[in-house]
C-alpha positions as CSV (number, residue, x, y, z in Angstrom):
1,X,0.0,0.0,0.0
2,X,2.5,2.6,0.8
3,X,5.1,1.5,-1.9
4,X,2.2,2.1,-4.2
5,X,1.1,5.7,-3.2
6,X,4.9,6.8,-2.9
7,X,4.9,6.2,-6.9
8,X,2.7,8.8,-7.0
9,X,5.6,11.4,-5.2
10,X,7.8,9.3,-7.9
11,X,6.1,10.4,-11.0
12,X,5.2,13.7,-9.9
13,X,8.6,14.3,-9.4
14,X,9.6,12.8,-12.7
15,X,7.3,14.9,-15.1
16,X,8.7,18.0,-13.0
17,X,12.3,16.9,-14.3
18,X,10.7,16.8,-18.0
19,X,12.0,19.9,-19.7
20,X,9.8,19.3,-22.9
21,X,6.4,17.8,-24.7
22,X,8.8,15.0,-25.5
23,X,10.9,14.6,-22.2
24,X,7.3,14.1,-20.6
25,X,5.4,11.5,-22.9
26,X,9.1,9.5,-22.1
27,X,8.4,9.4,-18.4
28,X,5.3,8.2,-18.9
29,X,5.6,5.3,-20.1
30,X,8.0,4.0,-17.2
31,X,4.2,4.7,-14.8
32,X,1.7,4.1,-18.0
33,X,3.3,2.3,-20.4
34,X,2.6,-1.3,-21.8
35,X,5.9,-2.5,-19.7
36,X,5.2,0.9,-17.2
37,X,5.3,0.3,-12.9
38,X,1.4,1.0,-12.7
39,X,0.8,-2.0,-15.2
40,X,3.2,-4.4,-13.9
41,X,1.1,-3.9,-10.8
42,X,-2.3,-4.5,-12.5
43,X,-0.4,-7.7,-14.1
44,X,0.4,-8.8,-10.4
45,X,-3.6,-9.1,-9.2
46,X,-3.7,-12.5,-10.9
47,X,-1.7,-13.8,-8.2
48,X,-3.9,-12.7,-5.4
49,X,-6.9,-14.2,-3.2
50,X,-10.3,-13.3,-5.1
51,X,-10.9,-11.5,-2.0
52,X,-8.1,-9.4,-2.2
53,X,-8.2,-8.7,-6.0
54,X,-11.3,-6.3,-5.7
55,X,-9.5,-4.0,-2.5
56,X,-6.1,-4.4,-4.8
57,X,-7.7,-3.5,-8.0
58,X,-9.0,-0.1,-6.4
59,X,-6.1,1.2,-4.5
60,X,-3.9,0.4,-8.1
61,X,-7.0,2.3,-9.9
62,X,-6.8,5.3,-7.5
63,X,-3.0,5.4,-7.9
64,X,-3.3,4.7,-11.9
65,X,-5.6,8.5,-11.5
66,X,-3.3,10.1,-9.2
67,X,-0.5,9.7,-11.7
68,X,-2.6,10.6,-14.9
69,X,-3.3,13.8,-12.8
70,X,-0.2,14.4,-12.5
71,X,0.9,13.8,-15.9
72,X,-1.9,16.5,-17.5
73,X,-1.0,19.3,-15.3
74,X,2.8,18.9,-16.2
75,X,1.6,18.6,-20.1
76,X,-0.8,22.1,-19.7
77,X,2.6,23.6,-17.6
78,X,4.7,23.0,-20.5
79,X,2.3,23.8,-23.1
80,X,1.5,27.4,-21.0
81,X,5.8,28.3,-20.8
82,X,6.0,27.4,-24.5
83,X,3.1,29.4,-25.4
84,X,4.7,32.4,-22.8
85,X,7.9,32.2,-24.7
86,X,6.3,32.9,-27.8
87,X,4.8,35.7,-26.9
88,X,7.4,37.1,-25.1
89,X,9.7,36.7,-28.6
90,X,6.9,37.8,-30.6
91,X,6.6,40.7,-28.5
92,X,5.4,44.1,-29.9
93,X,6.5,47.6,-28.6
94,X,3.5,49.8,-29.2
95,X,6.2,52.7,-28.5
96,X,8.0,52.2,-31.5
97,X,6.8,54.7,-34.6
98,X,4.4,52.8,-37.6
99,X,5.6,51.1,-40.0
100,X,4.5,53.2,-43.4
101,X,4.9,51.9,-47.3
102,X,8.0,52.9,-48.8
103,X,7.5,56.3,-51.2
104,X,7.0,55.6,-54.9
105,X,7.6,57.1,-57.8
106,X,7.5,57.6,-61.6
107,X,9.4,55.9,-63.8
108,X,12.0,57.8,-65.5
109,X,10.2,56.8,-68.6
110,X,7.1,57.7,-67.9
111,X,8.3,61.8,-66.5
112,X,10.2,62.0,-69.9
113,X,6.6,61.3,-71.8
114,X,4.6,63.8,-69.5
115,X,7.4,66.4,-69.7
116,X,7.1,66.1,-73.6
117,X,3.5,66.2,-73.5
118,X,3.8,69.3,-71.2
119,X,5.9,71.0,-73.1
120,X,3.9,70.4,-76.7
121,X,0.6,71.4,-75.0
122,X,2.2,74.5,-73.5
123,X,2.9,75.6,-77.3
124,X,-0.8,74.6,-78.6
125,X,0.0,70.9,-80.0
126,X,-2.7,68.2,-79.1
127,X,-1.5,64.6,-78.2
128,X,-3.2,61.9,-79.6
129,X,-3.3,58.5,-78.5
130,X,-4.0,55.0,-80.7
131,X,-3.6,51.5,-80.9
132,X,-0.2,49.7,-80.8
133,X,-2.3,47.5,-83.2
134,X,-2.1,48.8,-86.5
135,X,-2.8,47.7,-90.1
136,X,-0.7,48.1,-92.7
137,X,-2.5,50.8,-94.9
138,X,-2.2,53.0,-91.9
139,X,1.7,52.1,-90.6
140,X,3.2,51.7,-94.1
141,X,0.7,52.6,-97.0
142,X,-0.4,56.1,-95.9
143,X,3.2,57.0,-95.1
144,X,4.0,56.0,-98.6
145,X,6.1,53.0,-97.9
146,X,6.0,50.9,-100.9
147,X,5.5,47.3,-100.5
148,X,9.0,46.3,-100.8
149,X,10.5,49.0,-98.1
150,X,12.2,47.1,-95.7
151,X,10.8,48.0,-92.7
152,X,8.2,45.8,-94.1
153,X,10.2,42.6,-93.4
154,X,9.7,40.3,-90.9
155,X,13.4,41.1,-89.5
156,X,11.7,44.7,-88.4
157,X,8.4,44.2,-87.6
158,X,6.4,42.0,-85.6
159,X,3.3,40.6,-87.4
160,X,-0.2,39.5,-85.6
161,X,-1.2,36.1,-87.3
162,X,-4.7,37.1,-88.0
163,X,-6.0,40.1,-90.6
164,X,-8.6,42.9,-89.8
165,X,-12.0,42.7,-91.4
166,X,-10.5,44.2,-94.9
167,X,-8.1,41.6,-95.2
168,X,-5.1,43.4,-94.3
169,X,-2.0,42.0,-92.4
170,X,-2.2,43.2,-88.8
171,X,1.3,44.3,-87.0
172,X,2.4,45.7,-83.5
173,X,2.8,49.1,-84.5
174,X,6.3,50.1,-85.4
175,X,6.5,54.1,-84.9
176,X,3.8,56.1,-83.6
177,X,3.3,58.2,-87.1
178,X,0.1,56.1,-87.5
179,X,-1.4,58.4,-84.7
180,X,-0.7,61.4,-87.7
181,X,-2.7,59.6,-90.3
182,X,-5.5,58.5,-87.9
183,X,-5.8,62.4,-86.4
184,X,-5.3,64.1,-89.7
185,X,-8.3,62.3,-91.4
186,X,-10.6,62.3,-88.2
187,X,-9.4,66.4,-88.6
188,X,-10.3,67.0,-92.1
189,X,-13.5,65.1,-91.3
190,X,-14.8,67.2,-88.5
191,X,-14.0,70.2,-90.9
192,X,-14.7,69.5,-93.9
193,X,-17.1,72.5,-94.4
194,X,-14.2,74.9,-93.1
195,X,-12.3,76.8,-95.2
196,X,-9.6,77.4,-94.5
197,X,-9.3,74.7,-92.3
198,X,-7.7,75.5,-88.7
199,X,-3.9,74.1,-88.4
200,X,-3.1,70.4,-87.8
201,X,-0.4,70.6,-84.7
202,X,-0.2,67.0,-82.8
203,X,2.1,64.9,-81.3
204,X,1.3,61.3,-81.0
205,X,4.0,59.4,-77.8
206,X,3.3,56.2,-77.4
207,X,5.0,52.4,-77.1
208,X,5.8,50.4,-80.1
209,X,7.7,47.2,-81.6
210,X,10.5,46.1,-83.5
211,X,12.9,43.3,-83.4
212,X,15.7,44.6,-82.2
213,X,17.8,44.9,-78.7
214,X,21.1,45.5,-77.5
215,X,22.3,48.5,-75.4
216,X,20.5,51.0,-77.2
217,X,17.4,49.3,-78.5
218,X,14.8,47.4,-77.4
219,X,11.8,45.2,-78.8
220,X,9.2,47.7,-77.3
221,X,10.4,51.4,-76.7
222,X,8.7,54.8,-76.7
223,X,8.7,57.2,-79.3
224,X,6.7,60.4,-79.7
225,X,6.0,62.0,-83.2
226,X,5.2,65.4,-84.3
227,X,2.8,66.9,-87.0
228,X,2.1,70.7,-88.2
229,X,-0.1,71.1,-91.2
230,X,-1.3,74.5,-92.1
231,X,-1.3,76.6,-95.3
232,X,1.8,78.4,-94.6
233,X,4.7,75.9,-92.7
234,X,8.3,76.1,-93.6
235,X,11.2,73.9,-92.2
236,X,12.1,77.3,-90.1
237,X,9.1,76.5,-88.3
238,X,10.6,73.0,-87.5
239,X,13.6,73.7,-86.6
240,X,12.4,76.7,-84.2
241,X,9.6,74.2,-82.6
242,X,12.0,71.5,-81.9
243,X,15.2,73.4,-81.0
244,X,12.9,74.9,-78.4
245,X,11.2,71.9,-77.4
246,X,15.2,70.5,-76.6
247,X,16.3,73.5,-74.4
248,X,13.0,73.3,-72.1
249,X,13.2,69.4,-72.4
250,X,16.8,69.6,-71.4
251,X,16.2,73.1,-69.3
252,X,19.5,74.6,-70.9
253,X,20.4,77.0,-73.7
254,X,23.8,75.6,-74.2
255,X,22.2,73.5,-76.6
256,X,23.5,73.6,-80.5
257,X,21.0,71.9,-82.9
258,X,21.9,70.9,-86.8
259,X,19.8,69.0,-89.6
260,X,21.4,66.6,-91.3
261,X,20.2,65.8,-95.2
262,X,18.8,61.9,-94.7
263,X,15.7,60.2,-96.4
264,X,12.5,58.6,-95.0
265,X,10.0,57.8,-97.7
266,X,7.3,59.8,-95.5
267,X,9.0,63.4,-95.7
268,X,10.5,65.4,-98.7
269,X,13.0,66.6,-98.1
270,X,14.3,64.5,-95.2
271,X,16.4,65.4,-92.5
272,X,18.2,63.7,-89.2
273,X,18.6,66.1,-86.2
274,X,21.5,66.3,-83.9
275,X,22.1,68.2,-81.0
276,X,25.3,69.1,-79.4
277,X,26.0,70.6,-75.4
278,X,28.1,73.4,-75.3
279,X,29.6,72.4,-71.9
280,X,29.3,69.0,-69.4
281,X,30.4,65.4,-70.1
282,X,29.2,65.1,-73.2
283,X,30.4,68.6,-74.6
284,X,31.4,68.9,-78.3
285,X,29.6,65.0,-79.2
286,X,27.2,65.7,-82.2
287,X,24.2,63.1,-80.6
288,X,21.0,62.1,-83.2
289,X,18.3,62.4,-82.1
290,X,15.0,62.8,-84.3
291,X,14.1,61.9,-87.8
292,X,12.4,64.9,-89.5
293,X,11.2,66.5,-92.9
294,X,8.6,68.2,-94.9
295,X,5.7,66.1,-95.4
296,X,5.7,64.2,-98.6
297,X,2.4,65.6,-100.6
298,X,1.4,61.6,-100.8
299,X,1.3,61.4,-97.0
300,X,-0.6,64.7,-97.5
301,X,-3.2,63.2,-100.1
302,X,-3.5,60.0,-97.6
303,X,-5.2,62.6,-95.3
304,X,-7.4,63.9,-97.3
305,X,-6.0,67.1,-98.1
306,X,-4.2,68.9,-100.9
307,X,-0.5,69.0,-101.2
308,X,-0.9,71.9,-103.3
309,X,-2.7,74.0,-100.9
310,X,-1.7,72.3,-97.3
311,X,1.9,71.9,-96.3
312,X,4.1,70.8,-92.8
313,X,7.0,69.2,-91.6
314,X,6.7,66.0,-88.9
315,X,9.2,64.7,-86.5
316,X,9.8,61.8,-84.7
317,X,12.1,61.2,-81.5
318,X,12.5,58.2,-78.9
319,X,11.4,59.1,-75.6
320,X,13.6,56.7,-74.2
321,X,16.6,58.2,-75.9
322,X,16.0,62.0,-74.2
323,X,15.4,60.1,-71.2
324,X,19.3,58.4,-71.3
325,X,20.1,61.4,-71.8
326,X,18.2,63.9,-69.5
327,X,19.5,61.5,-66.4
328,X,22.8,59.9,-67.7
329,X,22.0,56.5,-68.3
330,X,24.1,54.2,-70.7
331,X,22.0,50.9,-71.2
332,X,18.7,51.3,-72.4
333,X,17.9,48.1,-70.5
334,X,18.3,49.4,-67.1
335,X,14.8,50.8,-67.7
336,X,12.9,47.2,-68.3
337,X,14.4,45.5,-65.5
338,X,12.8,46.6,-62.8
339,X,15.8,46.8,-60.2
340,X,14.7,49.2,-57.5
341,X,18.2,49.9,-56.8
342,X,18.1,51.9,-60.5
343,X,14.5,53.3,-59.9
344,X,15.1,54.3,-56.6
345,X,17.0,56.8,-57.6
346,X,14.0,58.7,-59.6
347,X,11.2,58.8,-56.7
């Protein structure tokens, strides 16, 4: 009788010595296990007098309950100091100031096309926008490429596999001067009973597609292009318009601009545009920058007007080229990567 009850002291001071969940379910089953002291004992009534079995059986019962006891409260203990830990390394100082989301910003991209478009607008050109899908009347035909030009080739331009309702192939757009066709016609449209009719001044920024990358090009960039049709519109008016537009762009005056004689089969006469800083790292470099020209009087006719009364010049630049420029970027790739530690630097 006692040497059963003290195995109650026994296991009670066992679990205490258990340090763990696992520690503890060890210890029990030296008291409750198959092979444990309280089932060795239970083992042992067989041996007894069937009138000492019953008075036997109850005291190893009341024992068997006394150590079960035991062995919950030392389980809920543990379970409470692990559950205290936690909390205690999971702690929260309500002192401490809020965490707030880190301060974003525009891409460097995307200020060089509102500062374009703010400047424009500031000297009364529209800006259209227009799908990056084209056809190709309205990316080639209407800017009188012919059909074997080779910026018709699948080595420039990417092609959509299906047609539009006419037939035609459809293309990921590869300059923006579609957006001139599409806003000249939907012009001359809305005035058709004017006469004269008011000027055409719009630039068109926007994405668009070729095959190409490297350093300096990508498959999708951003170009903006210009247009100014009007009765009276001379190539002094284009180089005034953009010279200025490149001195607020680049908020300096030590800016020298030149046109270059080139061809594109959309202007005639053609002409490339440079520019050239008069002082900083890039002093005395003669950079392109813009294609440019008078508009050819079949581009004209493609917009419904008459080359012989209606004249202008258009102009076409890559945003993302001013932009290497404006902030001093060498890889045009830096802008498509999305590495915060390059963007960061712009919010």
């Amino acid at each position: 009788m006692n040497s059963l009850h003290a195995l109650i002291d026994q296991a009670r001071a066992d679990f205490a010595r258990a340090a763990d969940a696992a520690a503890l379910e060890n210890t029990k089953a030296r008291y409750l296990g198959k092979a444990g002291l309280i089932t060795a004992e239970m083992k042992a009534l067989a041996s007894l007098a069937p009138e000492d079995k019953r008075a036997r059986g109850a005291e190893i019962n009341a024992v068997k309950q006394a150590i079960e006891r035991a062995l919950q409260d030392r389980r809920d203990a543990i379970e409470q100091a692990a559950l205290q830990a936690q909390l205690e390394a999971q702690a929260i100082d309500v002192t401490l100031p809020g965490r707030v989301a880190d301060r974003g910003g525009l891409h460097p991209l995307t200020r060089s096309w509102m500062r374009v478009e703010q400047i424009f607008r500031s000297i009364g050109f529209d800006v259209a926008d227009g799908p990056e899908i084209e056809d190709d009347w309205t990316n080639f035909t209407a800017l009188n490429s012919p059909q074997n030009h080779p910026a018709r080739s699948m080595q420039d331009t990417f092609y959509v596999d299906v047609d539009d309702v006419h037939g035609q192939p459809l293309l990921l757009r590869t300059h923006t001067s579609p957006m001139q066709v599409r806003y000249a016609r939907m012009h001359v449209q809305r005035q058709a009973a004017a006469s004269p009719m008011s000027p055409i001044k719009v630039i068109a920024p926007g994405r668009t597609y070729r095959v190409d990358s490297d350093a300096t090009h990508s498959p999708m960039f951003h170009q903006f292009e210009g247009l100014w049709i009007d009765t009276d519109v001379s190539m002094a008016d284009l180089k005034g318009t953009f010279t200025g537009f490149l001195k607020a762009f680049f908020e300096r005056d030590d800016i020298l601009v030149r046109f270059r004689p080139s061809y594109f089969p959309f202007t005639e006469p053609s002409a490339e545009i440079d520019m050239m800083f008069e002082s900083g790292p890039l002093k005395g470099r003669w950079l392109e920058l813009a294609g440019s020209g008078q508009v050819h009087p079949t581009v004209v006719r493609n917009f419904g007007l008459d080359p012989e009364r209606y004249i202008g010049f258009a102009f076409g630049s890559g945003i993302d080229r001013l932009t290497m420029l404006r902030y001093g970027v060498t890889d045009l790739r830096l802008f498509y990567e999305n590495d915060l530690r390059f963007l960061q630097q712009f919010a």
